[in-house]
Backbone as a printed PyTorch tensor [residue, N CA C, xyz], in Angstrom:
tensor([[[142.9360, 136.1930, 205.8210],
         [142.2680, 136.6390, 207.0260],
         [141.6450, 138.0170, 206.8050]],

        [[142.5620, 139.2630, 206.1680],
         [142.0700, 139.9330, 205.6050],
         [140.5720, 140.1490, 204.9800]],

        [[140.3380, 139.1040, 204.1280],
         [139.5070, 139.5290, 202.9040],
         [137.9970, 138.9530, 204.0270]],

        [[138.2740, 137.5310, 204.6070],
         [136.8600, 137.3300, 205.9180],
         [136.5640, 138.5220, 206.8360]],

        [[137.7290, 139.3930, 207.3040],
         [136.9430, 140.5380, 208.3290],
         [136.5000, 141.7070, 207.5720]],

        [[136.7870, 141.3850, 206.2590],
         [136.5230, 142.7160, 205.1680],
         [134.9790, 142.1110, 204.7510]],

        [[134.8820, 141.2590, 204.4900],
         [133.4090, 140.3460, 203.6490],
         [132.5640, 140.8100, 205.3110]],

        [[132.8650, 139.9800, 206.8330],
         [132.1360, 139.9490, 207.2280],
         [131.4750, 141.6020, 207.9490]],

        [[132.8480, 142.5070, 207.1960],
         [132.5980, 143.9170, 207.3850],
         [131.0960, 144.7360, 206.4150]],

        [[131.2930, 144.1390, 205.3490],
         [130.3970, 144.1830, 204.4920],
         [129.3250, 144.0200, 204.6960]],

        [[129.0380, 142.8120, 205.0850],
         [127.6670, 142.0670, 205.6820],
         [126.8670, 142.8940, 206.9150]],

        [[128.3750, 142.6450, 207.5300],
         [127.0430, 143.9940, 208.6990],
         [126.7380, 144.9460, 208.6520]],

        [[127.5630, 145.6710, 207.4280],
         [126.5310, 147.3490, 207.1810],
         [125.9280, 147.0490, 206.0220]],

        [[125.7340, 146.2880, 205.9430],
         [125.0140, 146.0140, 204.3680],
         [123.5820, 145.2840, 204.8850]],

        [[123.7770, 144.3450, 206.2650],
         [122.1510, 143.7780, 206.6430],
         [121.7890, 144.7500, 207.9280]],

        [[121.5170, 145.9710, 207.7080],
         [121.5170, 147.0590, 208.8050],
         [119.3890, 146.9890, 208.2990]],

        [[118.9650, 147.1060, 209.8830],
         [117.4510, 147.0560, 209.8770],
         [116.9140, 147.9790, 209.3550]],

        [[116.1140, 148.2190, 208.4300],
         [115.7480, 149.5650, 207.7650],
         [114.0960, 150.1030, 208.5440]],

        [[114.0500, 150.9820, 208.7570],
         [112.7510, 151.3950, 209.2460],
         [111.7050, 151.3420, 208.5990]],

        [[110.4760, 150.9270, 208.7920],
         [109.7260, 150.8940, 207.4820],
         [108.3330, 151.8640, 208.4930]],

        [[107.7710, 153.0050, 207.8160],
         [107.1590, 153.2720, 208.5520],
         [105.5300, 152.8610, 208.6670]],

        [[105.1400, 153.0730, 209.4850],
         [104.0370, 152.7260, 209.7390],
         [102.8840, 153.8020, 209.4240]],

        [[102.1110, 152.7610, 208.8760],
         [100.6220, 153.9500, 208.2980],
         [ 99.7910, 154.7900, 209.3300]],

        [[ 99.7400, 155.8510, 209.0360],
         [ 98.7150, 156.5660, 209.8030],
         [ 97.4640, 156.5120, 209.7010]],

        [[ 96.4460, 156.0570, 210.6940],
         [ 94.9490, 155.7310, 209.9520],
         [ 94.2500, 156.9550, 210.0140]],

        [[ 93.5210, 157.2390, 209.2450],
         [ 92.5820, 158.8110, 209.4350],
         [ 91.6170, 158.3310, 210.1730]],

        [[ 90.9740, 159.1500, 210.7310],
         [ 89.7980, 158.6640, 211.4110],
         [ 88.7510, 160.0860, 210.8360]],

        [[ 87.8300, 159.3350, 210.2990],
         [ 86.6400, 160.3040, 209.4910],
         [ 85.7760, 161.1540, 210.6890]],

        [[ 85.9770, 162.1610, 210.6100],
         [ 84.7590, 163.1370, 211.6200],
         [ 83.3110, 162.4400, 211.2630]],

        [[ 82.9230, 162.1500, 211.9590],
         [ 81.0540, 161.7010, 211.9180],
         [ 80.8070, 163.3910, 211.2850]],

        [[ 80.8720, 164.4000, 211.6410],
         [ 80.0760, 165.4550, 211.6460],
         [ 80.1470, 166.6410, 210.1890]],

        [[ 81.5820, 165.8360, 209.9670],
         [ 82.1070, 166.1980, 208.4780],
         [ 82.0130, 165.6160, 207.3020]],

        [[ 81.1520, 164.5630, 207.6530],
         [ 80.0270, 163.2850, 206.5830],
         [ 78.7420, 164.0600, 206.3300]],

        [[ 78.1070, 163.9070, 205.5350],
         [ 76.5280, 164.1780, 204.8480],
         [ 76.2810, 162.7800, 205.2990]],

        [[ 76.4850, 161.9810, 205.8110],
         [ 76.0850, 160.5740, 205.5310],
         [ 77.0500, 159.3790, 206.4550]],

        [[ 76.5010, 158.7580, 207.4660],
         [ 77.4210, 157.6350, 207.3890],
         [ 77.0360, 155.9850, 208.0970]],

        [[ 77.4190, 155.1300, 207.5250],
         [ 76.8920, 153.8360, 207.9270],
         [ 77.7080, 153.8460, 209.2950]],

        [[ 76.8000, 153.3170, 210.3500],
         [ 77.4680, 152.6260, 211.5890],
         [ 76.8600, 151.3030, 212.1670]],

        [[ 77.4370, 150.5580, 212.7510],
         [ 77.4400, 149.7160, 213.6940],
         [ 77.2010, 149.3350, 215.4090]],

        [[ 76.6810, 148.3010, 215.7610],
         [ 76.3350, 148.5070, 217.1060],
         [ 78.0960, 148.6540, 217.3140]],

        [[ 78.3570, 149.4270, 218.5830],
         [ 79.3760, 149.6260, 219.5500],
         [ 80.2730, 150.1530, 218.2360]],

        [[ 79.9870, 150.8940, 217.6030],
         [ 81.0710, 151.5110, 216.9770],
         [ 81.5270, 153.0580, 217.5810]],

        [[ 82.7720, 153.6470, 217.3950],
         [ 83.6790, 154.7240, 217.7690],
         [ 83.3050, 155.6280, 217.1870]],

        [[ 82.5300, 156.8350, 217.3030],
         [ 82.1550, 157.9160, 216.7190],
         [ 83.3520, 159.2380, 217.0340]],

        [[ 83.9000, 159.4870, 215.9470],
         [ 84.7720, 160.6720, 216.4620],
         [ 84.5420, 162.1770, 216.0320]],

        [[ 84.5880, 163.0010, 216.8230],
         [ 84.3360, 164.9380, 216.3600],
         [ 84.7010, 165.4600, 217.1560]],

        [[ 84.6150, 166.6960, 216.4090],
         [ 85.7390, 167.6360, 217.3280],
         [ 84.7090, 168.4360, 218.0740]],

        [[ 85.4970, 169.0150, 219.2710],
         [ 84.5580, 170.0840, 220.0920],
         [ 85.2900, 171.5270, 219.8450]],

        [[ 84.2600, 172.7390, 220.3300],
         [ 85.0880, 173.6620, 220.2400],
         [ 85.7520, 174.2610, 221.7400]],

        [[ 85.3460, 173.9760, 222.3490],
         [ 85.7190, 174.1500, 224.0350],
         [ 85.2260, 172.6330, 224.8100]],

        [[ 85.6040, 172.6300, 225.8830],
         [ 85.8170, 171.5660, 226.8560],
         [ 84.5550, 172.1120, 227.8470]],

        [[ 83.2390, 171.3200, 228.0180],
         [ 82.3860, 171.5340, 228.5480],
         [ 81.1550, 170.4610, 228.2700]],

        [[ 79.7300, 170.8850, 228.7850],
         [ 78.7400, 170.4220, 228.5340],
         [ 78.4700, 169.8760, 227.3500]],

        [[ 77.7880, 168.8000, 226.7830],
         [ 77.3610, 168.6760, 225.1740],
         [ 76.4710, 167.8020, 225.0290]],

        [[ 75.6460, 167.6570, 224.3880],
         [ 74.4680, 166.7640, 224.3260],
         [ 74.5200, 166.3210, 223.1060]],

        [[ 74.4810, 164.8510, 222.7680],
         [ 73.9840, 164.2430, 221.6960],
         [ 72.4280, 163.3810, 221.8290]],

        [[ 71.9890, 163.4040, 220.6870],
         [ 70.5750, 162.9560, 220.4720],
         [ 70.8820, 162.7770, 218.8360]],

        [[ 69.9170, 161.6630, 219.0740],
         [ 69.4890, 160.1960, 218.0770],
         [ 68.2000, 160.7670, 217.9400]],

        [[ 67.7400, 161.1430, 216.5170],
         [ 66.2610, 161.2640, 215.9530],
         [ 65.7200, 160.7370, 214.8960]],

        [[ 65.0540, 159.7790, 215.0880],
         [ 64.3600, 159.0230, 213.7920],
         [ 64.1250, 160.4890, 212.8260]],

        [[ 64.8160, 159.9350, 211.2940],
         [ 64.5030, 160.7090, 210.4810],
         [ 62.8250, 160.7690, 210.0350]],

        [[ 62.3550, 159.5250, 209.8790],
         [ 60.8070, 159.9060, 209.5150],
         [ 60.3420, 160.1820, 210.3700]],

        [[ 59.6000, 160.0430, 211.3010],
         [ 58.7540, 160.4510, 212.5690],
         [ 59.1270, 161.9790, 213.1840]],

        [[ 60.4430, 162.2790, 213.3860],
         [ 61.1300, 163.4810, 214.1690],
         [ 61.2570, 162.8230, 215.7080]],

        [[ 60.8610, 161.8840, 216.4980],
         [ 60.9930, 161.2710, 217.2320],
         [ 62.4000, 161.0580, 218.0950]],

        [[ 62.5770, 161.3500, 219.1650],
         [ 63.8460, 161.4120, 219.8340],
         [ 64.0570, 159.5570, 220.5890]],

        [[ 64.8510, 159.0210, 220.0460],
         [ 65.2970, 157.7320, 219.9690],
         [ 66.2090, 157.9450, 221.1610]],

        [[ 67.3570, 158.3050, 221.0240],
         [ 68.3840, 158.6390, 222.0940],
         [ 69.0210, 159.8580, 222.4560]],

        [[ 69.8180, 160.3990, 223.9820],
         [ 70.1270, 161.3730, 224.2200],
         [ 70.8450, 161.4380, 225.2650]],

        [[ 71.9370, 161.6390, 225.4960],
         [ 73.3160, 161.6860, 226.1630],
         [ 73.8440, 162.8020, 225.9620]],

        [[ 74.2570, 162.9080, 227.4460],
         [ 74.4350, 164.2250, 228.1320],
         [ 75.8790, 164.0280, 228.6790]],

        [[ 77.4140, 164.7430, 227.8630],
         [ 78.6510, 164.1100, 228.4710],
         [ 79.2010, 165.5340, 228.8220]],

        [[ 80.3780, 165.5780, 229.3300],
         [ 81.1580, 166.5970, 229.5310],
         [ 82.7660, 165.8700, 228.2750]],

        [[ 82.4020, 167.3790, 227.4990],
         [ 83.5930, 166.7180, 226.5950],
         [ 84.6770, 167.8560, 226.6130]],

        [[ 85.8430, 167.4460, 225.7590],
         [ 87.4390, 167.9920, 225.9850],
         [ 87.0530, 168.9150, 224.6770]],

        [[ 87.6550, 170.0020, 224.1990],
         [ 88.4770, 170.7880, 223.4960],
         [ 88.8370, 169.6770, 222.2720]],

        [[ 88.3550, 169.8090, 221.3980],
         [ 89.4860, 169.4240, 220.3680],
         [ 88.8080, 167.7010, 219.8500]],

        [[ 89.0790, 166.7390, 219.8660],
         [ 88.9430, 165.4760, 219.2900],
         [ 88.1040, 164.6800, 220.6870]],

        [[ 86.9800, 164.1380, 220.3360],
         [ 86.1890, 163.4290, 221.4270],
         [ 85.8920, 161.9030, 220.3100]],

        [[ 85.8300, 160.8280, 221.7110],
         [ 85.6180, 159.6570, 220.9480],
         [ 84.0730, 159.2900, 222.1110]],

        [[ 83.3370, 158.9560, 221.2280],
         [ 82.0240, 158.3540, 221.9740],
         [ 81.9470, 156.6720, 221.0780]],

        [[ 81.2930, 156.0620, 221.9560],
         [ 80.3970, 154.8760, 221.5190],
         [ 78.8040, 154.9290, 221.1930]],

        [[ 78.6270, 153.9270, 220.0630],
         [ 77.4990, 154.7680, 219.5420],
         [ 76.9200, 153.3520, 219.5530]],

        [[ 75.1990, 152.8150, 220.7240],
         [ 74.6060, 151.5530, 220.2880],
         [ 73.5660, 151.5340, 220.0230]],

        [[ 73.3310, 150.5200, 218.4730],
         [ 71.9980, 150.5110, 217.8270],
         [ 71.1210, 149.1780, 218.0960]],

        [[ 71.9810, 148.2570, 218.8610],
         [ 71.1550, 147.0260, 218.6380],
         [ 69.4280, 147.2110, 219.2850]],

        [[ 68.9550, 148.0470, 219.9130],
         [ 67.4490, 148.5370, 220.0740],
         [ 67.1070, 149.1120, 219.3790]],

        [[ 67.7690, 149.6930, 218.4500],
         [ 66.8790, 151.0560, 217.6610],
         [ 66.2240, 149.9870, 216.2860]],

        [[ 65.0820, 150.3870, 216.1640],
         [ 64.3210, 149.5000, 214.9260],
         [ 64.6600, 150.7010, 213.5470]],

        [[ 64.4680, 151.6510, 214.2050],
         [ 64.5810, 152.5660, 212.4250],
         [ 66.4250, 152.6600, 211.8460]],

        [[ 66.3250, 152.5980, 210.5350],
         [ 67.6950, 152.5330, 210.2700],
         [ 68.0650, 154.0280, 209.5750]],

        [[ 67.4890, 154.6220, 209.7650],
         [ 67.9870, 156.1450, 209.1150],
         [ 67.6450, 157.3090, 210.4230]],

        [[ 68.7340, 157.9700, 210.9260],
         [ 68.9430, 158.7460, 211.8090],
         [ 69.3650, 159.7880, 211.4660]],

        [[ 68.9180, 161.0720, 212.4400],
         [ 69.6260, 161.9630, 212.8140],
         [ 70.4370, 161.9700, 213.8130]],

        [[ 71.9660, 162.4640, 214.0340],
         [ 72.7490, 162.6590, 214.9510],
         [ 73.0300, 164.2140, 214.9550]],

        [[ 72.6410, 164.9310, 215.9340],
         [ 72.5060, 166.1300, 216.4500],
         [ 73.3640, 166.2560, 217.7320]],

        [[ 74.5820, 167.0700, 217.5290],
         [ 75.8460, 167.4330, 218.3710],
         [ 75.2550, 169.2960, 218.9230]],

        [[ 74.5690, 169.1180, 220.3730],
         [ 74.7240, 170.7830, 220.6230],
         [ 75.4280, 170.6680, 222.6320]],

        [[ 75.2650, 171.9020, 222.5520],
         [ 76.0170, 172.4070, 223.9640],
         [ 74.4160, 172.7960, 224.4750]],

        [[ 75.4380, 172.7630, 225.9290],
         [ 74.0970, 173.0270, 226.7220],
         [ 73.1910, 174.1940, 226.8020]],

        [[ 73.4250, 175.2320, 225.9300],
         [ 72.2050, 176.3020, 225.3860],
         [ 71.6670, 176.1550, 224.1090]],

        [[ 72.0330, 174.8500, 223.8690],
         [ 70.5150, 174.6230, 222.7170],
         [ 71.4500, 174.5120, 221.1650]],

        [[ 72.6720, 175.2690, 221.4780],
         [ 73.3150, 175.8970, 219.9110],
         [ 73.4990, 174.4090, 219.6030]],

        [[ 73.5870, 174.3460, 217.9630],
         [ 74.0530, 173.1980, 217.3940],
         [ 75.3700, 173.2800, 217.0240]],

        [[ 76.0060, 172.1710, 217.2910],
         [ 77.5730, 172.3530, 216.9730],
         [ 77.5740, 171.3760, 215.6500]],

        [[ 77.1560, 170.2260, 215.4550],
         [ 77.0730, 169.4930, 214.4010],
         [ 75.8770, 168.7410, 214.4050]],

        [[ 75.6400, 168.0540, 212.7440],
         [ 74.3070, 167.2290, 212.8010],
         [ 74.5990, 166.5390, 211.5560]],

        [[ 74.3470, 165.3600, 211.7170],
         [ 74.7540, 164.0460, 210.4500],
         [ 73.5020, 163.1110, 210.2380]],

        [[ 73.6130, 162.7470, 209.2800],
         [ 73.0070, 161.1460, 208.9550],
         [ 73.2380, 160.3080, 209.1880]],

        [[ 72.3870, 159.3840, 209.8680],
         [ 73.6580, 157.7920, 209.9870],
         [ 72.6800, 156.8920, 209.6170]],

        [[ 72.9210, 155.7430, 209.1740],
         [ 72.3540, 154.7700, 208.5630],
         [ 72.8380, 153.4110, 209.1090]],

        [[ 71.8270, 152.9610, 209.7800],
         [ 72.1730, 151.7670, 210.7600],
         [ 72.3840, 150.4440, 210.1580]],

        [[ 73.5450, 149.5530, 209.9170],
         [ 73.7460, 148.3170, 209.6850],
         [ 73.1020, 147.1230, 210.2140]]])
């Protein structure tokens, strides 16, 4: 009787659930790229430096032409926008991140899929 509550003693600290952890995904700054491919309805992420006014605009790289321009109120710190191309015909962009006096906070390439 012994040696079964000793074995089945064994067993249960021996099949104890081990934690396995889970991956952290990075998420790439758009604004900290020279360069980046996107998708219609894809997640654009960057950081702000204060919580306020901010304007993004879409500019055809050949022409200089202003394609798109959105006007949000963003947070301090990590902002997530949606970014859609299925209208835009040119596939090489400028993405231009400024506040509402004109300053530029960031500006990237994007290259439309």
């Amino acid at each position: 009787m012994k040696k079964i509550i000793l074995i089945s003693l064994i067993l249960l600290v021996g099949c104890n659930k081990t934690d396995i952890p889970t991956p952290i995904s990075s998420v790439e700054k758009i604004f900290k790229l020279g360069e980046s491919k996107v998708t219609n309805g894809q997640s654009i992420y960057f950081d702000l430096p204060l919580t306020g006014i901010y304007i993004l605009t879409l500019i055809d790289k050949e022409s200089g032409q202003v394609i798109g321009r959105e006007k949000f109120i963003g947070q301090k710190g990590e902002n997530v926008k949606k970014i859609y191309t299925n209208s835009i015909e040119s596939q090489y962009l400028y993405l231009l991140l400024e506040d509402v006096t004109k300053n530029q906070i960031g500006k990237t390439t994007i290259i439309i899929k």
